[in-house]
C-alpha positions as CSV (number, residue, x, y, z in Angstrom):
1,X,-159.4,114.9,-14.9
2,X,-156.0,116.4,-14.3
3,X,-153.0,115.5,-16.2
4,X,-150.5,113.2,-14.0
5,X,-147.3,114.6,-12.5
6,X,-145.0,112.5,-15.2
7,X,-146.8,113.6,-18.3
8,X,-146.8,117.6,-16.9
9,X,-143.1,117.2,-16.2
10,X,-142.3,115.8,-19.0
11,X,-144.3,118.9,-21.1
12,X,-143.2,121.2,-19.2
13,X,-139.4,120.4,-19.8
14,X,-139.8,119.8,-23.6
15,X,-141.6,123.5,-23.9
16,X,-139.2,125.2,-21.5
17,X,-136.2,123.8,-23.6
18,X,-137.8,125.3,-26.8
19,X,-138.1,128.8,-25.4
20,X,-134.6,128.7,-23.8
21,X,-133.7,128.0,-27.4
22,X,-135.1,131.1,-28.9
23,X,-138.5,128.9,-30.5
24,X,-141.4,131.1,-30.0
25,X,-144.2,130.2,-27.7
26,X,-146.8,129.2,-30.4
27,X,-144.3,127.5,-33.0
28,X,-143.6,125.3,-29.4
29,X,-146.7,124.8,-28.7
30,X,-147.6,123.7,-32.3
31,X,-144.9,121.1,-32.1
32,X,-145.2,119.4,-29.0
33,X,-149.0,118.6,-30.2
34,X,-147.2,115.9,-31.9
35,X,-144.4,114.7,-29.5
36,X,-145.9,115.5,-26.3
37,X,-147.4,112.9,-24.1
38,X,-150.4,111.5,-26.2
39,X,-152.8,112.2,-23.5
40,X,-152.4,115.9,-23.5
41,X,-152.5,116.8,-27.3
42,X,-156.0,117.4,-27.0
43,X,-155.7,119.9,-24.2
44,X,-152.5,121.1,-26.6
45,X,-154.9,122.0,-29.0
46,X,-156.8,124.4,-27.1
47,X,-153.5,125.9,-25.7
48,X,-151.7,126.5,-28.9
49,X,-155.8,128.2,-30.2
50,X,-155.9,130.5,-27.0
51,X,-152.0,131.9,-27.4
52,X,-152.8,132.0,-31.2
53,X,-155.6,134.7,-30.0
54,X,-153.6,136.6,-27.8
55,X,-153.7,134.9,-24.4
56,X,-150.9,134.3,-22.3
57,X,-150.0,130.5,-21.7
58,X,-150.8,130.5,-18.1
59,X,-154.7,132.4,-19.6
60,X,-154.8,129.4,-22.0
61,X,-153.6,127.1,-18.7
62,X,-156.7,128.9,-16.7
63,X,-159.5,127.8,-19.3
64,X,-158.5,124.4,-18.4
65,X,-158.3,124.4,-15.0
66,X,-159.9,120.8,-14.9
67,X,-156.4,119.8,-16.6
68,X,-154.3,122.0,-15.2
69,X,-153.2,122.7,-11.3
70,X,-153.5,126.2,-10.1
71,X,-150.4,125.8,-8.9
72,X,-149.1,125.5,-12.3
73,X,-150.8,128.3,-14.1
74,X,-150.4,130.7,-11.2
75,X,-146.4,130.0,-11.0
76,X,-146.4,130.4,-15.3
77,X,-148.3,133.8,-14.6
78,X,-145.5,135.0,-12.2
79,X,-142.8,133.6,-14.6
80,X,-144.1,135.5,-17.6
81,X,-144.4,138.8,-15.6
82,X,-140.5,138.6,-15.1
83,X,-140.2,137.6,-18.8
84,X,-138.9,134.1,-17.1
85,X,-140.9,132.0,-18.7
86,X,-138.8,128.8,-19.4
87,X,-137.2,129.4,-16.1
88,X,-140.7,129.1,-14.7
89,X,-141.2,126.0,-16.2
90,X,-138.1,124.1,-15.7
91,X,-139.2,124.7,-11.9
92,X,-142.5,123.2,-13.0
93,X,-140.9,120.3,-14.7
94,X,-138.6,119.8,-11.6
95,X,-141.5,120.0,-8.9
96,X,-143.5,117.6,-10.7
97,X,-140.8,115.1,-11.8
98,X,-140.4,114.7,-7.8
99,X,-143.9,114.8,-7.6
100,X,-143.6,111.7,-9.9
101,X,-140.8,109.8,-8.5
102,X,-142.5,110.4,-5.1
103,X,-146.0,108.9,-6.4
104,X,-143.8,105.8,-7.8
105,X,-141.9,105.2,-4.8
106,X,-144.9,104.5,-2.4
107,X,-146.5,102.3,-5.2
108,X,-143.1,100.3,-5.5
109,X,-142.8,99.7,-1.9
110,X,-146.6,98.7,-1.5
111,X,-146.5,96.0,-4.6
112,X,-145.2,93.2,-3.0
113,X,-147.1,93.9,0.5
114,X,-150.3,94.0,-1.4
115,X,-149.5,90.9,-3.3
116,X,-148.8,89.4,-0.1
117,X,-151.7,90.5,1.5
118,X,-154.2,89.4,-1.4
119,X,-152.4,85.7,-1.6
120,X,-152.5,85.3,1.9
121,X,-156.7,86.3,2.2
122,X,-157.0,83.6,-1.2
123,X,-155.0,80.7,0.6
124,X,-156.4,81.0,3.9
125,X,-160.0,80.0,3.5
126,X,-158.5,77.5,1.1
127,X,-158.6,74.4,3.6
128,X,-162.7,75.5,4.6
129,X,-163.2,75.0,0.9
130,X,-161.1,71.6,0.5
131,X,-163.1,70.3,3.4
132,X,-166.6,71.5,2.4
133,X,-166.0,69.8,-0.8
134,X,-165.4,66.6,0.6
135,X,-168.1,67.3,2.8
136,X,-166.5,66.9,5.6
137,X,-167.7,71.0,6.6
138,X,-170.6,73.2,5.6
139,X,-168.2,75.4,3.6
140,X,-169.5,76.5,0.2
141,X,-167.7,78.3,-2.7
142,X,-169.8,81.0,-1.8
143,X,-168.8,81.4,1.2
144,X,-164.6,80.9,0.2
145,X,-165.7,84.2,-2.0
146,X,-167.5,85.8,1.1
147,X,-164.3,85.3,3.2
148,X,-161.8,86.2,0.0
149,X,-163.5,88.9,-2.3
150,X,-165.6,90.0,0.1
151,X,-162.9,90.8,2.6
152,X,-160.5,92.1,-0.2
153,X,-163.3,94.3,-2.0
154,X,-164.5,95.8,2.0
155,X,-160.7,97.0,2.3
156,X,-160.6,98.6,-1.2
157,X,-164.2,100.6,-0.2
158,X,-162.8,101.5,3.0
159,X,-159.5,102.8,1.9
160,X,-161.7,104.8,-1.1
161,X,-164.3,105.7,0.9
162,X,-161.6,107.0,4.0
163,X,-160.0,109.1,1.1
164,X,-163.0,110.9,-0.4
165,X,-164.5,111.7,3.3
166,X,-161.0,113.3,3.9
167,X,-161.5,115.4,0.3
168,X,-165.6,116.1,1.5
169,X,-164.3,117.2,5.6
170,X,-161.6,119.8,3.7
171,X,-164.6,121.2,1.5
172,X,-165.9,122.4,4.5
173,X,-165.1,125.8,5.7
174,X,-166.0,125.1,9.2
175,X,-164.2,121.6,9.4
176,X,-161.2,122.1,7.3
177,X,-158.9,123.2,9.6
178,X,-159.5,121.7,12.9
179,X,-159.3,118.5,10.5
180,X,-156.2,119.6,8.8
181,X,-154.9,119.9,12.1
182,X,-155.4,116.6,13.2
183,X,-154.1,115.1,10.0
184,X,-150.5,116.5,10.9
185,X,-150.3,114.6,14.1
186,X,-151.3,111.5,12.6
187,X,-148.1,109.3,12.5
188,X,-146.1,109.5,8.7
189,X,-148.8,109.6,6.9
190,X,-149.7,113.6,8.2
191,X,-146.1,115.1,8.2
192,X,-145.9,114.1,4.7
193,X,-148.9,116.1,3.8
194,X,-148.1,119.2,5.5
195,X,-144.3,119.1,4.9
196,X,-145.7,119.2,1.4
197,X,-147.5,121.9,1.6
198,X,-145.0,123.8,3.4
199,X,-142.8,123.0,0.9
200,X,-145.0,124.5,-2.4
201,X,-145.3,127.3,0.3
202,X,-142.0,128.6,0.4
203,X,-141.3,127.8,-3.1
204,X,-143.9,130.2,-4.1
205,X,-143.2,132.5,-2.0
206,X,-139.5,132.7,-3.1
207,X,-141.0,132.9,-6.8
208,X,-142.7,135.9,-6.1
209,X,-140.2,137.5,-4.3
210,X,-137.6,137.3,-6.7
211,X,-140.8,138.4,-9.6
212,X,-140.6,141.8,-7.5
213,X,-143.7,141.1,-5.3
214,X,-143.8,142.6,-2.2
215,X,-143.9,140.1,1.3
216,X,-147.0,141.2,2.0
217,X,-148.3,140.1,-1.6
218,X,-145.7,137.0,-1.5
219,X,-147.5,135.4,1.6
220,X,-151.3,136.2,0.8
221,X,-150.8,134.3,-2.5
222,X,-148.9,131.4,-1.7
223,X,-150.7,130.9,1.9
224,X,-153.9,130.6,-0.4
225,X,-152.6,128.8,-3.4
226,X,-151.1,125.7,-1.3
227,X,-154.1,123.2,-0.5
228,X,-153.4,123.9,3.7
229,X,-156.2,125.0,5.5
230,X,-153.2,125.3,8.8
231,X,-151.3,127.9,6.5
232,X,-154.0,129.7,5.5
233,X,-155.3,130.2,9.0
234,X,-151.6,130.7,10.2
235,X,-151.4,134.0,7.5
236,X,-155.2,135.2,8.7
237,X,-153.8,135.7,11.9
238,X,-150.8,137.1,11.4
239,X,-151.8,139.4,8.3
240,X,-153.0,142.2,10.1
241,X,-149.4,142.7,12.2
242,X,-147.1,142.3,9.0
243,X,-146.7,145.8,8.6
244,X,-146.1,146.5,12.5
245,X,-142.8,146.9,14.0
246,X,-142.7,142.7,14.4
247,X,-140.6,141.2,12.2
248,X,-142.1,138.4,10.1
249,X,-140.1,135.5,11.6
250,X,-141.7,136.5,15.0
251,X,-145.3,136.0,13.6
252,X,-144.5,132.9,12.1
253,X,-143.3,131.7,15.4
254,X,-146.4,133.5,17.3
255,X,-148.7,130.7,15.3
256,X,-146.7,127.7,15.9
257,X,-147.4,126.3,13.1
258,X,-144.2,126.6,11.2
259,X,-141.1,124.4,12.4
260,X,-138.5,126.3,14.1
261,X,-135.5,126.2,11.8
262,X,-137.6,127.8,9.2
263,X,-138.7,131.1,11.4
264,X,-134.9,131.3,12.3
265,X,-133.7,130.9,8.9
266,X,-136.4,133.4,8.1
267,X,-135.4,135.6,11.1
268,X,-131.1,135.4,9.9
269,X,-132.1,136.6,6.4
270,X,-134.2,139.5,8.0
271,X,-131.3,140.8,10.2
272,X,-128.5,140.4,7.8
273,X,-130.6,141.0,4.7
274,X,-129.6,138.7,3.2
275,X,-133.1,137.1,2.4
276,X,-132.8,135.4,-1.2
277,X,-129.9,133.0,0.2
278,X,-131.5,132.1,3.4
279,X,-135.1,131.7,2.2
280,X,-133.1,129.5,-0.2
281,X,-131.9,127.6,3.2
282,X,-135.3,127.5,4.0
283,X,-136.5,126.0,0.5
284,X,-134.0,123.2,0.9
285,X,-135.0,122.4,4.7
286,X,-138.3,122.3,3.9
287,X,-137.6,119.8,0.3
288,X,-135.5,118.1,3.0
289,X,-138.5,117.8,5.0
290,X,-140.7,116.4,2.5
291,X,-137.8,113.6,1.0
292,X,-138.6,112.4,4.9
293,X,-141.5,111.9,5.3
294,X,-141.7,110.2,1.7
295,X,-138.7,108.3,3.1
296,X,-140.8,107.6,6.4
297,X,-144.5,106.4,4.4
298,X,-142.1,104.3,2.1
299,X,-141.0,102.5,4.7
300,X,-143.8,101.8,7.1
301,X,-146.5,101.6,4.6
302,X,-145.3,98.0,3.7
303,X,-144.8,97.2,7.6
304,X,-148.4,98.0,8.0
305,X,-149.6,96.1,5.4
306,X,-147.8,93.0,6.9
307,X,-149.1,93.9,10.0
308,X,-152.6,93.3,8.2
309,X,-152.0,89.9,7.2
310,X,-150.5,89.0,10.5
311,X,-153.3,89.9,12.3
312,X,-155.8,88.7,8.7
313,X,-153.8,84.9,9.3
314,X,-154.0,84.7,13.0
315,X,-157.9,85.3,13.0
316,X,-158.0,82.8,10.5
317,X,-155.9,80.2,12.1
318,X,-158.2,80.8,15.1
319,X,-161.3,80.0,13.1
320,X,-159.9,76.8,11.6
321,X,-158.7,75.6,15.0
322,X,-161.8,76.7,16.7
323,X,-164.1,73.7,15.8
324,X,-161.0,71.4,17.2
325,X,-161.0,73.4,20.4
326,X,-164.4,73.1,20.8
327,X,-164.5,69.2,19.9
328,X,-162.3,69.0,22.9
329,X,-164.2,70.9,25.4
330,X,-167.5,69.1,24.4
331,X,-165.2,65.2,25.2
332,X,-164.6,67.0,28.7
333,X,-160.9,66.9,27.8
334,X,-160.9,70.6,28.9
């Protein structure tokens, strides 16, 4: 299992600090097994061994690619090339301190929804099970748990079972991306996934380019290291132009994938060469981007929620008026 975004930020900033302060690499490393997060000092363990035998951290990082990200060791690798490395990882420690605050933001708005929504399923069937035990209905506690549990544990499988088919459809190479492309039109919920990915996509990129990569290099790497099946296939088809008389910006556009204001951003540093400062525009549009669409599932995602018990009560009011209506019909009334 992989380590959470607040413990890896939170690593990564206490290591960068030591290097910036002249502490070597496995004199850090020995340290923070005892001040680090508690649930990492095992993995610490076998990081501070493998640098101890000559590997480099993002080598050590590699062998535990079930704990770490290849997003992180990749970055560290590029870092370490430019002898960068705490610069590297006070990147790290930034991304994934927003990765963090983003995570904790969703949960804090969906708290009181899910509250909400769980006390309004309990109290519901409440009157059914007040009646049947006066026996004044055939309602038993087993079926007050049916109507309850049942109803709250069938949400819990479907959200689950929707997010794992989503994880099986990308592991297909053949229905990845028509399904990464639907995902994106899907309302919040699929601008914040891509306008994440784009977002570790130009950050990479801007890593390597400033390491010395070439752009060719820069966007085969990152279009393969973000989880985006629609970048990937956006780079496939433009790879083989890059080095025709096209200017990058005008592939990007050819794809239409990538929003507008980043292939003109991309297309002003080009012309004015001036590409560091304006493929830093780019990685602030695009962190922009992302801070939206957080902003946007933050703030529908407990709308929805209500929406649920709304429509949960008013089925349930239906039911408990139901035998009333019928009771009338059956007298002729109506």
């Amino acid at each position: 299992m992989k380590f959470s975004s607040k413990h890896l930020a939170v690593f990564y900033e206490q290591l960068g600090t030591m290097l910036e302060a002249g502490v070597s690499i496995q004199n850090a490393l020995t340290s923070l097994r005892q001040t680090s997060p508690s649930a990492m000092r095992p993995a610490l363990v076998q990081l501070t061994d493998g640098v101890n035998r000559g590997d480099r951290l993002y080598e050590a990082m590699e062998r535990q690619s079930n704990r770490f990200a290849p997003l992180d060791y990749q970055s560290l690798a590029i870092a370490e090339q430019t002898g960068g490395l705490d610069v590297g990882l006070f990147a790290l420690a930034n991304y994934h301190s927003k990765q963090a605050d983003a995570r904790k933001k969703i949960i804090g708005a969906s708290i009181l929804p899910v509250i909400i929504l769980v006390m309004g399923v309990l109290v519901s069937s409440l009157p059914n099970l007040i009646l049947g035990a006066m026996g004044m209905i055939n309602y038993t506690a087993f079926d007050y748990l049916r109507d309850t549990v049942g109803i709250l544990g069938l949400l819990v499988f479907g959200l689950v079972a929707g997010v794992m088919l989503c994880k099986g459809l990308f592991r297909a190479p053949v229905l990845a991306l028509p399904v990464d492309r639907a995902l994106r039109w899907i309302p919040v919920l699929g601008g914040l996934r891509f306008n994440h990915a784009l977002n570790q996509w130009i950050q990479s990129i801007r890593l390597m380019l400033k390491a010395g990569y070439g752009i060719v290099e820069a966007l085969e790497y990152s279009s393969k290291m973000v989880n985006s099946p629609l970048i990937a296939w956006a780079h496939a088809r433009i790879q083989p132009r890059i080095n025709s008389q096209l200017d990058v910006s005008q592939l990007l556009a050819s794809t239409g994938v990538f929003p507008d204001i980043l292939v003109q951003l991309w297309g002003t540093g080009e012309q004015s060469g001036r590409m560091d400062e304006m493929l830093e525009k780019v990685a602030q549009h695009c962190e922009d981007r992302w801070q939206r669409s957080l902003n946007a599932v933050a703030e529908w995602l407990p709308r929805i929620i209500y929406g649920m018990v709304v429509v949960y009560m008013i089925i349930q009011i239906g039911n408990l008026l139901r035998p009333i209506f019928e009771a009338y019909r059956d007298a002729g009334v109506f």
